[in-house]
C-alpha positions as CSV (number, residue, x, y, z in Angstrom):
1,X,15.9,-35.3,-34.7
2,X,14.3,-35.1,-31.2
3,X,17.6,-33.8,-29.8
4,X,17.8,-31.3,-32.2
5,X,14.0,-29.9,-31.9
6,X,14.8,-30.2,-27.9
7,X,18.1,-28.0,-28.2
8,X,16.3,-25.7,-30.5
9,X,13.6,-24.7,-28.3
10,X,16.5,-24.6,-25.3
11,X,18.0,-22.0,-27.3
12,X,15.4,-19.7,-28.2
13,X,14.3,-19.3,-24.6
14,X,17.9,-19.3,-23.3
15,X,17.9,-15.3,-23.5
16,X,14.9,-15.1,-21.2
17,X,16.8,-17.1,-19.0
18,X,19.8,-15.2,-18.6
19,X,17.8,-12.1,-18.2
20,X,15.5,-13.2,-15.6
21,X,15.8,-11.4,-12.4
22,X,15.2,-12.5,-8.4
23,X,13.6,-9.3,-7.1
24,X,13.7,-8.7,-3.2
25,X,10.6,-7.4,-1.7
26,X,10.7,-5.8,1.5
27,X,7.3,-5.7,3.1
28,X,6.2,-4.2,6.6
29,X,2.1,-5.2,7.6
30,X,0.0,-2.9,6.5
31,X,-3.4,-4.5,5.6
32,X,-5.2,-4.9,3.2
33,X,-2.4,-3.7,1.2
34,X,0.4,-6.0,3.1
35,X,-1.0,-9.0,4.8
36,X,1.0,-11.2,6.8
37,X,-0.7,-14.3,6.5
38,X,1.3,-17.2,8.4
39,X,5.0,-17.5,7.0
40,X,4.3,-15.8,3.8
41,X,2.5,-12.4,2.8
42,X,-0.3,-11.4,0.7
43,X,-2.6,-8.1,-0.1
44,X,-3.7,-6.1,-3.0
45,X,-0.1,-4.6,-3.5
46,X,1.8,-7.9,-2.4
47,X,-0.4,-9.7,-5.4
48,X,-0.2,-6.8,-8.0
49,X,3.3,-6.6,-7.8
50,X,3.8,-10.4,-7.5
51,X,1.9,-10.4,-10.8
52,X,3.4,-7.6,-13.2
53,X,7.1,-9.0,-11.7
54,X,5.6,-12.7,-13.1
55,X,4.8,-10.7,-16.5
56,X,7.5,-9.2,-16.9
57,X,9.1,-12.5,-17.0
58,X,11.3,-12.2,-13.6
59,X,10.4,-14.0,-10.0
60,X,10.6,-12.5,-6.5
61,X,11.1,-13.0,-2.7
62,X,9.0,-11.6,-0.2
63,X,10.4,-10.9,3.7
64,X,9.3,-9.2,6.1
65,X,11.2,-6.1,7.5
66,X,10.2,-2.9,8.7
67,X,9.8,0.7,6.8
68,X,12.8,2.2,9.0
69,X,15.3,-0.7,8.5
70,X,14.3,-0.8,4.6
71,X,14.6,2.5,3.8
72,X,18.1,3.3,5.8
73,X,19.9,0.0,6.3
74,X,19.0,-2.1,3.5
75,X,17.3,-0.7,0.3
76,X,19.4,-1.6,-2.6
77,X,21.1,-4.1,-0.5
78,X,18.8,-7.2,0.7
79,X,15.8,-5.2,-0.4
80,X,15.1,-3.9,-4.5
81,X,11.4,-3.7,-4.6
82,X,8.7,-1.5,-2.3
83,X,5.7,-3.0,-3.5
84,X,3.0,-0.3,-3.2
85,X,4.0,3.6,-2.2
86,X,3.1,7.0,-3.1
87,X,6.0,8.7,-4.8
88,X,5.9,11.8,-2.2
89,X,6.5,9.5,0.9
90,X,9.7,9.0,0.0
91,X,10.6,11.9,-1.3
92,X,14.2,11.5,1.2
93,X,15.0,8.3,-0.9
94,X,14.0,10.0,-4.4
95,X,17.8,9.5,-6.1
96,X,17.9,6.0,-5.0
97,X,14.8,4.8,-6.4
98,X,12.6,4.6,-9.4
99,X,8.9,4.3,-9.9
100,X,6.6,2.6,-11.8
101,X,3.2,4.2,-13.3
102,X,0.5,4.5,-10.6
103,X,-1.7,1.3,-10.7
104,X,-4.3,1.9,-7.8
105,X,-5.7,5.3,-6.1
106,X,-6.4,5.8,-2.5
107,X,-7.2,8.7,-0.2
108,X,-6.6,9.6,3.6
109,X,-9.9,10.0,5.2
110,X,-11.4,10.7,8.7
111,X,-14.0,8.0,9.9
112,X,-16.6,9.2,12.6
113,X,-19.5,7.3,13.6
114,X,-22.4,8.6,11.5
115,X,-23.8,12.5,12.3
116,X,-20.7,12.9,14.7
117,X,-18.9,15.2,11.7
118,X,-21.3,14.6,8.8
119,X,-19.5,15.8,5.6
120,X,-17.5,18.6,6.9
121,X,-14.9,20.3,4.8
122,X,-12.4,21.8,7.3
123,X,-10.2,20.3,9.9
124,X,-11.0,23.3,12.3
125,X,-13.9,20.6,13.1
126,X,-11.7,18.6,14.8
127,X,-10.0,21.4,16.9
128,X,-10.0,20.0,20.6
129,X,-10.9,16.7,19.8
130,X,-9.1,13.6,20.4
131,X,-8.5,12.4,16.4
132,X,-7.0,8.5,16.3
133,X,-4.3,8.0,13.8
134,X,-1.4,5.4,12.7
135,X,1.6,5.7,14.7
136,X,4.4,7.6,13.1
137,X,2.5,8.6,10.4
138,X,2.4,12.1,8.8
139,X,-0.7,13.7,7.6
140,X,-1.3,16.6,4.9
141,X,-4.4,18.9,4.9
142,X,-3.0,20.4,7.8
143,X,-3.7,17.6,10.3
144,X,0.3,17.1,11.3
145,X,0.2,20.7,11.9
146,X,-2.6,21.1,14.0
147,X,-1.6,17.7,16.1
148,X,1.8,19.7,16.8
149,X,0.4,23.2,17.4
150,X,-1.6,21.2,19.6
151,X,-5.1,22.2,18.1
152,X,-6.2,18.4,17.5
153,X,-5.3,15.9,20.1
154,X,-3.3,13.0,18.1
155,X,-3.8,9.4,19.8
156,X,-1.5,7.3,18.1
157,X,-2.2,3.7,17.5
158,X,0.3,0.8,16.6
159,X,-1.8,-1.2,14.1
160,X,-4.6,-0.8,11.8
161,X,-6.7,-3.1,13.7
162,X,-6.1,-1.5,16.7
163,X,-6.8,2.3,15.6
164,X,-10.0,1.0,14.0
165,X,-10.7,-1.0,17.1
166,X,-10.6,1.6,19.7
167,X,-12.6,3.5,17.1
168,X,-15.3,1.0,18.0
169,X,-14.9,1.4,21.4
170,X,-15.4,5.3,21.2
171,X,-12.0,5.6,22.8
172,X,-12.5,8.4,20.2
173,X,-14.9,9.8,17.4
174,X,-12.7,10.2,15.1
175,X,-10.1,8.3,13.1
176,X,-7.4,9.2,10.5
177,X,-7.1,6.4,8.2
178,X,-6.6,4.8,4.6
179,X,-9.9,4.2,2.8
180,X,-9.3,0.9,2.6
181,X,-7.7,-0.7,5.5
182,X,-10.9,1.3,7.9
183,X,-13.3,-0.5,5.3
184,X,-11.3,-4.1,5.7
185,X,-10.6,-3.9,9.7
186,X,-14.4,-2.9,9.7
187,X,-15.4,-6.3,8.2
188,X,-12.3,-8.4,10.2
189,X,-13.8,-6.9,13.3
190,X,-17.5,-8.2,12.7
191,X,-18.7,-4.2,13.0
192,X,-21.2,-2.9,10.8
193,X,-20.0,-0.5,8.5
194,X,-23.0,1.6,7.4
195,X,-23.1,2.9,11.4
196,X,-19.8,4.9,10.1
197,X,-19.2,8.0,7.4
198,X,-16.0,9.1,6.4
199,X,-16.7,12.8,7.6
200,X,-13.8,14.3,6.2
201,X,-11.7,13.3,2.5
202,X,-8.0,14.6,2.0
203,X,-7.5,16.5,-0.7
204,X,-4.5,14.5,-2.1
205,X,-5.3,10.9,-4.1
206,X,-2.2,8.9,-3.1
207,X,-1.1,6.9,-6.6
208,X,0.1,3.9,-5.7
209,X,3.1,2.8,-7.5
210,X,5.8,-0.5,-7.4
211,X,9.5,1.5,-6.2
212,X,12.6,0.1,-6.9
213,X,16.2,0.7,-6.6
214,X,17.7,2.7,-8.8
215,X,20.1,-0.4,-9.7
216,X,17.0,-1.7,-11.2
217,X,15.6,1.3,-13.4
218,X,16.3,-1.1,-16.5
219,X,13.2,-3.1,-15.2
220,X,11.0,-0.2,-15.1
221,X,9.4,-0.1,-18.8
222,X,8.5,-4.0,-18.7
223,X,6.8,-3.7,-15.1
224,X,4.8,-0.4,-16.7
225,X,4.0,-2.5,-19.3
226,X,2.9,-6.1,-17.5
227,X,1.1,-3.3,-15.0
228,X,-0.8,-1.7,-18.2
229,X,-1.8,-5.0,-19.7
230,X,-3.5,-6.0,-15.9
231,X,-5.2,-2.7,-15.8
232,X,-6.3,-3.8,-19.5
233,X,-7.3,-7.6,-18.4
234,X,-8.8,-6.2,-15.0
235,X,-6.7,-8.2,-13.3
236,X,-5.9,-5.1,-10.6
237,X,-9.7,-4.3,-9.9
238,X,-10.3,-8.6,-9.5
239,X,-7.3,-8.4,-6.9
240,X,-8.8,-5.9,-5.0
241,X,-12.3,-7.7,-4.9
242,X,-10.8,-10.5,-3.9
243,X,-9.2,-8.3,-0.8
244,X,-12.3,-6.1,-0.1
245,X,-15.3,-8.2,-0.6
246,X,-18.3,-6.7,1.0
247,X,-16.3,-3.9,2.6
248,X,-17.5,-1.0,-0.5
């Protein structure tokens, strides 16, 4: 009778089984949404997506590779899954992927120390001025524009934590950067953060969403749903604490 009740319950979750899914996650350091943390990675996208792919009853694999050699070489290939991404950065990739529903907002912002550009609404403010910004990036508002007509003076940085840094340092008094990562390099740093403003907001919220391949589309309504039952739990907003304690 034992086998029998053993072979039953074997059965009824053999479907899930045979459905279940290895997803490939392609990650490039980007903190606090992609942390590289010794061998493995981690960060508020790395551990939302990590958890609606759980939900939705599949596993994944995180690697690190970067944006470039994902996007050109090997999306849909060794990579399925983009973690975090606004749908309008890869708008050249838009009929190989697929997108879940937004789970997390975030805004472009320029960070001055405080009364350097309090509150301004315009990027002529910036004309002439040296304006620090992630390498390789491009900026809306008018920014990439005016860095190429030569009005604002772009200073490219390589990292995060270096763009933030010299920010520090006054190798400039101004920075264009993610809300969140100039929050989090703040507190990794040891600066205080009160002694900055963020001068100028974009006008654009950037919605966060998981992309996939389009070979994986058919995974798209239980992700939306695993994402809509964390939103529900406030599991998203608790993985964000967890990343951005005492950097609000």
């Amino acid at each position: 009778m034992k086998k029998l009740h053993v072979l039953f319950i074997a059965v009824i979750l053999l479907p899930a089984f045979l459905h279940a899914e290895t997803l490939q996650i392609g990650a490039d350091h980007w903190a606090p949404w992609i942390i590289k943390d010794k061998n493995s990675y981690t960060g508020i996208v790395v551990e939302v997506c990590r958890e609606a792919i759980k939900r939705a009853g599949h596993q994944c694999v995180i690697f690190p590779i970067p944006q470039k050699r994902r996007d050109l070489l090997e999306w849909g290939k060794s990579v399925d899954v983009e973690p975090g991404c606004e749908r309008a950065w890869r708008v050249d990739h838009e009929n190989v992927s697929v997108y879940t529903i937004p789970y997390i907002q975030t805004r472009n912002v320029v960070v001055s120390p405080q009364k350097t550009y309090p509150a301004v609404n315009t990027i002529k403010t910036f004309y002439g001025k040296n304006v620090g910004c992630n390498a390789g990036y491009y900026y809306t508002d008018g920014f990439s524009n005016a860095f190429d007509e030569g009005l604002i003076i772009r200073d490219d940085c390589g990292t995060g934590h270096n763009l933030i840094l010299k920010l520090i340092k006054k190798r400039f008094t101004a920075a264009l950067v993610d809300t969140y990562e100039w929050k989090y390099w703040m507190k990794q740093l040891g600066e205080d953060r009160s002694k900055y403003e963020e001068s100028y907001k974009f006008s654009h919220m950037n919605n966060l969403r998981i992309r996939l391949h389009i070979s994986k589309k058919h995974l798209v309504s239980s992700l939306n749903t695993a994402l809509e039952t964390m939103k529900s739990d406030h599991s998203i907003e608790s993985i964000v604490r967890h990343f951005m304690a005492d950097r609000s």
